[in-house]
Structures are given as C-alpha cells and as structure tokens.
N, C-alpha and C positions, 0 to 999 in steps of 0.2 A: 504494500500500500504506500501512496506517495504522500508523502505528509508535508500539509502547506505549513502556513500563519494559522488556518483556519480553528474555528471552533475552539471546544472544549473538548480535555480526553475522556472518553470512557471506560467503563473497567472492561471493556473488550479490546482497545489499545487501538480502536478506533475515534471517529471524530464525530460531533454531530453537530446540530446548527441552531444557533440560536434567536431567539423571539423575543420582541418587544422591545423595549427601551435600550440604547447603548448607555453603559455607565461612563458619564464623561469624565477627560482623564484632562486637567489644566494643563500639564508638562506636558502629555504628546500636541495638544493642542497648539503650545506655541512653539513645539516643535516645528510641526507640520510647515503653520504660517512662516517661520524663518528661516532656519537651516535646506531647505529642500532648493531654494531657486540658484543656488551656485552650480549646488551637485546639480541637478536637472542640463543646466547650458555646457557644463563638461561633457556630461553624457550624451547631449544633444550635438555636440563638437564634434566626440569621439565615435558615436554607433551610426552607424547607419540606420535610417529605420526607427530609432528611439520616438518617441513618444507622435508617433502616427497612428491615428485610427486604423485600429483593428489589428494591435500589435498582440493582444491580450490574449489572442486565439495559439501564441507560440506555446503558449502553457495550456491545454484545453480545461486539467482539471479544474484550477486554480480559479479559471476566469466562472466556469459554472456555478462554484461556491460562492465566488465573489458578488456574482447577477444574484442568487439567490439571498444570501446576506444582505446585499443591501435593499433588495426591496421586502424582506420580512423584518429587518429592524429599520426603529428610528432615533435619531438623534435625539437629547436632552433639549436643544430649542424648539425643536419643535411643539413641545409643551405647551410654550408660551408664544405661540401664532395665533 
C-alpha cells in the first residue's frame, strides 16, 4: 500500500478519510501564506511542468484522496460565512 500525507492510521495499518470540520493549525497556516512563494519560483525555474494544470494526475492515488478530502471536509472559517 502507498502511503501518502493522507488520513489517519488504523489498526489495520491502513488509512481512512476524514469528515467535517479541519482542526485549524495557526503555525501551518502562516506557514502556508509565507515560506511557500520562494520555494514555488525555484521549483517553477527548475521542473518542467511544475505547477500546471493537471500535474496532480502524476500521483493518481494521492490526487483521488486529495479530491475527496477536500470536498468532505471544511475549513474552521467557514463557520463564520
């Protein structure tokens, strides 16, 4: 079994998917917003192909989880819309 980021482990040492709310984390959060745009233009420099539509398919499983996570969970602001 190919094991992402994804999920939580189970006691069958697989993975499964979760529901409802994200627990919001402030430190990845301002991670996200600051440290990512340097790396990004490196990577944009260096790869070919980097961050074009429809890159996400190189990984299939990854991208499947990903589609599903994010529209079965939602974000902490969203709360307050």
């Amino acid at each position: 079994m190919i094991r992402t980021h994804a999920g939580d482990k189970d006691g069958n040492g697989g993975f499964h998917m979760r529901f409802g709310l994200r627990k919001p984390s402030p430190l990845k959060s301002l991670s996200a917003r600051t440290g990512g745009r340097a790396t990004r233009a490196v990577k944009r420099a260096l790869i070919p192909g980097y961050g074009r539509k429809g890159m996400g398919w190189l990984h299939p499983r990854r991208k499947l989880y990903d589609e599903m996570y994010r529209r079965t969970t939602f974000p902490f602001r969203d709360l307050f819309r």
